[in-house]
PQR file of N, CA, C, O and H, with PARSE charges and radii, in Angstrom:
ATOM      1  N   UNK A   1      35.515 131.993 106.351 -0.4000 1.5000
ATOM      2  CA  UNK A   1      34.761 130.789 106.681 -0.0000 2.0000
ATOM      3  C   UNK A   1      33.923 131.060 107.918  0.5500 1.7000
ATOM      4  O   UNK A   1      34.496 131.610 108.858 -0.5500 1.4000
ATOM      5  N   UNK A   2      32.691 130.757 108.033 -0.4000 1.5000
ATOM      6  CA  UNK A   2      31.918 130.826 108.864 -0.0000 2.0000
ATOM      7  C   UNK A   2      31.603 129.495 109.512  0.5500 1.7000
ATOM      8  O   UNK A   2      31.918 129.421 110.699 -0.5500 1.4000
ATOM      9  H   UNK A   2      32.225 130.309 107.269  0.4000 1.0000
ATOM     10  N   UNK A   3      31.071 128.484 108.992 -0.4000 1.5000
ATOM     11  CA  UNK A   3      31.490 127.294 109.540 -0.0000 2.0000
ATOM     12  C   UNK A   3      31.396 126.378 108.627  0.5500 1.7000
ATOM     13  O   UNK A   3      30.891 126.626 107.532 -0.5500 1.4000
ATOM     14  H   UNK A   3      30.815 128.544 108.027  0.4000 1.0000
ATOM     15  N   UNK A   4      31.932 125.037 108.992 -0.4000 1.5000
ATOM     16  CA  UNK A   4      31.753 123.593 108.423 -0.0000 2.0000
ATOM     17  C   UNK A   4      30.496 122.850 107.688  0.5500 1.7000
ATOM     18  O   UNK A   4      29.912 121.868 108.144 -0.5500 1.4000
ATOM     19  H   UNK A   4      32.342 124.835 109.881  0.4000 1.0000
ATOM     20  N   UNK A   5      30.264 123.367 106.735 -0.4000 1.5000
ATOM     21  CA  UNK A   5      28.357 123.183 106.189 -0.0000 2.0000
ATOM     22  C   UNK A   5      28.539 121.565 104.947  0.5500 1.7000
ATOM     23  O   UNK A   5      29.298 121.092 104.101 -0.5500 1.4000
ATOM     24  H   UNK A   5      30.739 124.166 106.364  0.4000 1.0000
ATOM     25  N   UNK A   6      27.272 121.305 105.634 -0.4000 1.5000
ATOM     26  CA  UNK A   6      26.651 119.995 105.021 -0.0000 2.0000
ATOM     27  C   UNK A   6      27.153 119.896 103.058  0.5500 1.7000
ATOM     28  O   UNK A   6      27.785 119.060 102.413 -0.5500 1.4000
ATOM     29  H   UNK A   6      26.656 121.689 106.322  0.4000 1.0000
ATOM     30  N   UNK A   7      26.616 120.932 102.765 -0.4000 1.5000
ATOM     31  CA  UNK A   7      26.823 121.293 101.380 -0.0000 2.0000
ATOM     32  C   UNK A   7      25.582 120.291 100.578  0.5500 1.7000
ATOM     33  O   UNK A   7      25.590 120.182  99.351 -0.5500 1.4000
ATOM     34  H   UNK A   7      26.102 121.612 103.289  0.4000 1.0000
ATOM     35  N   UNK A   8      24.868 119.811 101.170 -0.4000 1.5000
ATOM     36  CA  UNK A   8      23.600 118.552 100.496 -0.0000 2.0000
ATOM     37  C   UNK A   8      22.880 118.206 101.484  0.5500 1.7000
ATOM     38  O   UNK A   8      22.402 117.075 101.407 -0.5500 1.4000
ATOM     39  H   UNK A   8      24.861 119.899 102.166  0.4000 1.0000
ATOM     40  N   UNK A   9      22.619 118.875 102.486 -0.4000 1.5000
ATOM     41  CA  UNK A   9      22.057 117.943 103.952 -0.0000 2.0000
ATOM     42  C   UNK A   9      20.630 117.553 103.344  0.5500 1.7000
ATOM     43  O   UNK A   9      20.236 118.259 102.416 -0.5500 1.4000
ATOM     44  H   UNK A   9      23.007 119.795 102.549  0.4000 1.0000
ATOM     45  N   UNK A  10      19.860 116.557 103.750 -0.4000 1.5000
ATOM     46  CA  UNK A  10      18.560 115.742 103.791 -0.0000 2.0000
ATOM     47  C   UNK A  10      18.427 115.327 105.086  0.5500 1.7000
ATOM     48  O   UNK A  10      19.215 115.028 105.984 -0.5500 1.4000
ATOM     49  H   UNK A  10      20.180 115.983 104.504  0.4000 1.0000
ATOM     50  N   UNK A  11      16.831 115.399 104.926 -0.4000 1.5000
ATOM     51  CA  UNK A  11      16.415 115.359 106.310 -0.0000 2.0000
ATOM     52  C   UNK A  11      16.448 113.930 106.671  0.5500 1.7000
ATOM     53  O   UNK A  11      16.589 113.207 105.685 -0.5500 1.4000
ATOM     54  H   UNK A  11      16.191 115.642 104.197  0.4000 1.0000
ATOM     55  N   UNK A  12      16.354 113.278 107.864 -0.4000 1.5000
ATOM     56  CA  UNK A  12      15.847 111.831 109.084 -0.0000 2.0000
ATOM     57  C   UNK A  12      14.375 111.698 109.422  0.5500 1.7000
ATOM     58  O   UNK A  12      13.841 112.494 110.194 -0.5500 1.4000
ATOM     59  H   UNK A  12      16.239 113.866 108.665  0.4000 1.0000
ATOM     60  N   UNK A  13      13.896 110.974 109.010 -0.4000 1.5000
ATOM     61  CA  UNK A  13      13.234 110.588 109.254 -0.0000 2.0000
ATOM     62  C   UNK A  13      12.873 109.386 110.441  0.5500 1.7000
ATOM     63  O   UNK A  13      13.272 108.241 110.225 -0.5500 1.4000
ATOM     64  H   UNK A  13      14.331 110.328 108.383  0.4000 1.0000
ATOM     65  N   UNK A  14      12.084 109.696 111.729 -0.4000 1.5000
ATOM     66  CA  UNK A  14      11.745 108.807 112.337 -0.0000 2.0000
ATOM     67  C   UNK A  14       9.893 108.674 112.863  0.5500 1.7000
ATOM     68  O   UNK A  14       9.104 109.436 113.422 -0.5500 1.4000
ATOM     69  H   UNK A  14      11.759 110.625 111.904  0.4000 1.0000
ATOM     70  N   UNK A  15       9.854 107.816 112.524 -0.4000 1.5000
ATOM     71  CA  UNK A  15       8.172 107.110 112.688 -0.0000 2.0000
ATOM     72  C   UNK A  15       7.355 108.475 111.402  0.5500 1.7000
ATOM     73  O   UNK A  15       6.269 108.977 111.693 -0.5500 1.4000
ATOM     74  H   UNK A  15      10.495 107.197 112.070  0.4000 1.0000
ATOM     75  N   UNK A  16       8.051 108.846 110.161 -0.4000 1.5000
ATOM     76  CA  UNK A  16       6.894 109.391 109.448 -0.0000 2.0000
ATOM     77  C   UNK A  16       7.490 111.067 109.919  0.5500 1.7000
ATOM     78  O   UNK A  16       6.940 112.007 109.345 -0.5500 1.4000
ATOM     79  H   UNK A  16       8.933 108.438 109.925  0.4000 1.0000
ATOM     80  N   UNK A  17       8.387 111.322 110.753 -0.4000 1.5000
ATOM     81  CA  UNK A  17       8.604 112.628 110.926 -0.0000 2.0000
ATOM     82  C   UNK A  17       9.933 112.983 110.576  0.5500 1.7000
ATOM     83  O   UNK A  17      10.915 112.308 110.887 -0.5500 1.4000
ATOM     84  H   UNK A  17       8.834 110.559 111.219  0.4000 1.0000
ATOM     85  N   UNK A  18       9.972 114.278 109.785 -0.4000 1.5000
ATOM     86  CA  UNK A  18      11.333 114.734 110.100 -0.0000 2.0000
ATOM     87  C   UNK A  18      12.116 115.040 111.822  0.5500 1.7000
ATOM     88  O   UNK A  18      11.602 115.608 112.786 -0.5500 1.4000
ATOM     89  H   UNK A  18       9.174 114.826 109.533  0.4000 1.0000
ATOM     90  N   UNK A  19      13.198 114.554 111.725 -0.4000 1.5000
ATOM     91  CA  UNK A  19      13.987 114.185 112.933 -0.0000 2.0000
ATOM     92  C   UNK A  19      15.463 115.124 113.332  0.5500 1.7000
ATOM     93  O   UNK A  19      15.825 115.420 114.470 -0.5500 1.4000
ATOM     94  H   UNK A  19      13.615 114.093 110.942  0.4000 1.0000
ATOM     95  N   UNK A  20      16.219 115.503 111.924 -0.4000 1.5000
ATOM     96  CA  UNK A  20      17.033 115.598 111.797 -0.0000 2.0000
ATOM     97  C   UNK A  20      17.526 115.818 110.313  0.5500 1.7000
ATOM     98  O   UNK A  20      16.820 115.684 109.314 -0.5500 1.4000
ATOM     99  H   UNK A  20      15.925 115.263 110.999  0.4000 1.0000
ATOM    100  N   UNK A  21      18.716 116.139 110.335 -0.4000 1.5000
ATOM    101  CA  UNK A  21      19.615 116.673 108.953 -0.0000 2.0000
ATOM    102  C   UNK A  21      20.572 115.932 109.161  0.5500 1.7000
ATOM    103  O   UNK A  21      21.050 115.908 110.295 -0.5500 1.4000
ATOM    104  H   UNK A  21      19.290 116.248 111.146  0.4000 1.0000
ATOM    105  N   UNK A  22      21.248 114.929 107.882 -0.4000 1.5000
ATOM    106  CA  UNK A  22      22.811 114.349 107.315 -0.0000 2.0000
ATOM    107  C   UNK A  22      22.922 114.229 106.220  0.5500 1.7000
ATOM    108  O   UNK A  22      21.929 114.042 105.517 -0.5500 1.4000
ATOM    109  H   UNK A  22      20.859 114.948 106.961  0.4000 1.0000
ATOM    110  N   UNK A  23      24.367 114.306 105.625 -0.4000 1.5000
ATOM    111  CA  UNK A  23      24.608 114.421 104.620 -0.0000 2.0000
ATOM    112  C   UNK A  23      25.883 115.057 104.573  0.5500 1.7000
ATOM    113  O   UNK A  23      25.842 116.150 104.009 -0.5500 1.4000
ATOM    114  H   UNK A  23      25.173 114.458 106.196  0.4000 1.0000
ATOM    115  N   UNK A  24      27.168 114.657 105.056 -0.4000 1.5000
ATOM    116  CA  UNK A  24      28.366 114.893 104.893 -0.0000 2.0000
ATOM    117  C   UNK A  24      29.183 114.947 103.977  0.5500 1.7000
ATOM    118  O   UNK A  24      30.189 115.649 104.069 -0.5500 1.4000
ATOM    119  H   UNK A  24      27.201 113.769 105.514  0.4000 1.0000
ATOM    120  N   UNK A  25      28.831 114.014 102.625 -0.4000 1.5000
ATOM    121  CA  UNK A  25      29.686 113.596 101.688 -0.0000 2.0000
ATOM    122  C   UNK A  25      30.342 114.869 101.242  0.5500 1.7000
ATOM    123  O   UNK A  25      31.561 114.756 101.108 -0.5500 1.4000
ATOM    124  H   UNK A  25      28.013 113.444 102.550  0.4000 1.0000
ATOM    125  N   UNK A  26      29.644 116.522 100.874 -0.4000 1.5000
ATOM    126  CA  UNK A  26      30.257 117.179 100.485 -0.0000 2.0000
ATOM    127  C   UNK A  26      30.831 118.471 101.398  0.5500 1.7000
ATOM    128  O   UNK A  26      31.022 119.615 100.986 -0.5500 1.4000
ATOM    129  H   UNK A  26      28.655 116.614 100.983  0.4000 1.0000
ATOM    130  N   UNK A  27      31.080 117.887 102.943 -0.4000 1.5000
ATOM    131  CA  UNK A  27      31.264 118.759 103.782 -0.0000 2.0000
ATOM    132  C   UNK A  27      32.158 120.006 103.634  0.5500 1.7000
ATOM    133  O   UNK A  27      33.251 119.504 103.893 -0.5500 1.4000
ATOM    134  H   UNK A  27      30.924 116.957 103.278  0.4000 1.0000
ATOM    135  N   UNK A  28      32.345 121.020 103.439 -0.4000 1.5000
ATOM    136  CA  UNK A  28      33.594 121.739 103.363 -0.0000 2.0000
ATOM    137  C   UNK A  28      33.251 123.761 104.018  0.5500 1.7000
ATOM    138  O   UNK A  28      32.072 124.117 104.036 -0.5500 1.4000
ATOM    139  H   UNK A  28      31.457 121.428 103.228  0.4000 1.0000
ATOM    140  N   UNK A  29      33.982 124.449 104.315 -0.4000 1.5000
ATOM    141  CA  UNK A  29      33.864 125.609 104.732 -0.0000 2.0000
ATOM    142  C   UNK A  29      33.397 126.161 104.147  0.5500 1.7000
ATOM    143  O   UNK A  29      33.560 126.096 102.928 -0.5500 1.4000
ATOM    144  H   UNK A  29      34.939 124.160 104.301  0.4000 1.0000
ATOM    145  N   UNK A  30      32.024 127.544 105.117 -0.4000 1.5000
ATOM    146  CA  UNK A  30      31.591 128.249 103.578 -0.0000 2.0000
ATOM    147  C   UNK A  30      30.048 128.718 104.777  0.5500 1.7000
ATOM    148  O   UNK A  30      29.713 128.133 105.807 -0.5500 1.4000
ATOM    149  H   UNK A  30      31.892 127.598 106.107  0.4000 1.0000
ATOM    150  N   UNK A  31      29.393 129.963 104.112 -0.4000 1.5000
ATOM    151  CA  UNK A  31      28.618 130.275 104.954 -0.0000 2.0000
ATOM    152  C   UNK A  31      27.313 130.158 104.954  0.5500 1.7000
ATOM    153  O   UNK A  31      26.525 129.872 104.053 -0.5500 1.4000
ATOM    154  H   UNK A  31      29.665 130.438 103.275  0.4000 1.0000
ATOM    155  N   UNK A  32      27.087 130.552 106.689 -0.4000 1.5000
ATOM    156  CA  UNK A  32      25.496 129.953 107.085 -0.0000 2.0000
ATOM    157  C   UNK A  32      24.763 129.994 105.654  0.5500 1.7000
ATOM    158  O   UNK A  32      24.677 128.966 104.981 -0.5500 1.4000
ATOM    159  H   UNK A  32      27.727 130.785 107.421  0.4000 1.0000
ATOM    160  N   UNK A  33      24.432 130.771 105.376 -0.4000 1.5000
ATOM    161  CA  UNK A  33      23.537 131.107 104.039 -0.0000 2.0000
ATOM    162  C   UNK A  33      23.333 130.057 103.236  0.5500 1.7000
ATOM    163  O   UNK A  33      22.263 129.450 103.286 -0.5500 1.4000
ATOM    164  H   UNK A  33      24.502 131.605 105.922  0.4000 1.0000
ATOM    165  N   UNK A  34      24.317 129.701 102.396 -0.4000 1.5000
ATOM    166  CA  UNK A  34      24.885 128.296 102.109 -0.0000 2.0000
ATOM    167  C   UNK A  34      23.879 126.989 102.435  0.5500 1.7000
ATOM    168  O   UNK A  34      23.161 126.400 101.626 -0.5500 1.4000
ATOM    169  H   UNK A  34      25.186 130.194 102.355  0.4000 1.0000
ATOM    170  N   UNK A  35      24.033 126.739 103.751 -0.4000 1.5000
ATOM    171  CA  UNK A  35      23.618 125.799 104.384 -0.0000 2.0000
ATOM    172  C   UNK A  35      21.952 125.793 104.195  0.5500 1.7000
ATOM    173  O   UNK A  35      21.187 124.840 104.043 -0.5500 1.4000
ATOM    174  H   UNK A  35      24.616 127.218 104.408  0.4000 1.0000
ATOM    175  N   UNK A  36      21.711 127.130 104.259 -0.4000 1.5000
ATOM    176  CA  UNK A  36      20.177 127.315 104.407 -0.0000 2.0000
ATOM    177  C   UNK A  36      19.332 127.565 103.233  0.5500 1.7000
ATOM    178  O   UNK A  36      18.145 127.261 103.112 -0.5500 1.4000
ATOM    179  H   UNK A  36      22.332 127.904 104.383  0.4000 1.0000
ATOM    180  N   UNK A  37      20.255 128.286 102.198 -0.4000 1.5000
ATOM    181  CA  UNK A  37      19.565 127.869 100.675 -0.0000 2.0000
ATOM    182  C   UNK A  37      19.669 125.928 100.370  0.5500 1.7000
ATOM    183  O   UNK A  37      19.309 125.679  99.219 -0.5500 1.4000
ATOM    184  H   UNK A  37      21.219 128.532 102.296  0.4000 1.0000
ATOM    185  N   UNK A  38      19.929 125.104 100.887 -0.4000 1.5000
ATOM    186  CA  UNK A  38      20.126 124.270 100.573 -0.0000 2.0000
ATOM    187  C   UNK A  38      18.807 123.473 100.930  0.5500 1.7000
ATOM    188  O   UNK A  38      18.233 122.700 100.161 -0.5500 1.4000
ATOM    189  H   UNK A  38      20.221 125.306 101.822  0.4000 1.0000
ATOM    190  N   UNK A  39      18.345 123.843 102.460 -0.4000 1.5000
ATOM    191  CA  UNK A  39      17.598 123.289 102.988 -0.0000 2.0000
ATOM    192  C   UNK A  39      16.010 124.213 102.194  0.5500 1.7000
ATOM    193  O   UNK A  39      14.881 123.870 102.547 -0.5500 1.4000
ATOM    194  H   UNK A  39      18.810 124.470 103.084  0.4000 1.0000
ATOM    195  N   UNK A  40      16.207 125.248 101.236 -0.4000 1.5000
ATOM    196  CA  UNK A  40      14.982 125.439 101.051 -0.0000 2.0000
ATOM    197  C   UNK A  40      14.150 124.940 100.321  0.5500 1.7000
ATOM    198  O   UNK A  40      12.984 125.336 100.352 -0.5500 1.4000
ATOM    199  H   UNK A  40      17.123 125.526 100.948  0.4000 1.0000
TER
END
């Protein structure tokens, strides 16, 4: 395990901009990589 990843993260939006990443529902261990094919 590398760390604690989103497993679905979507971005926040504030005033029209991305802000941020959430999306916990499928949180579980597992690596960076993971996290970052997700966001592509």
């Amino acid at each position: 395990m590398e760390l604690w990843g989103g497993g679905n993260m979507g971005p926040v939006f504030r005033d029209g901009l991305a802000v941020g990443l959430i999306d916990w529902d499928y949180a579980s261990p597992g690596p960076r990589l993971w996290d970052l094919a997700h966001l592509a």
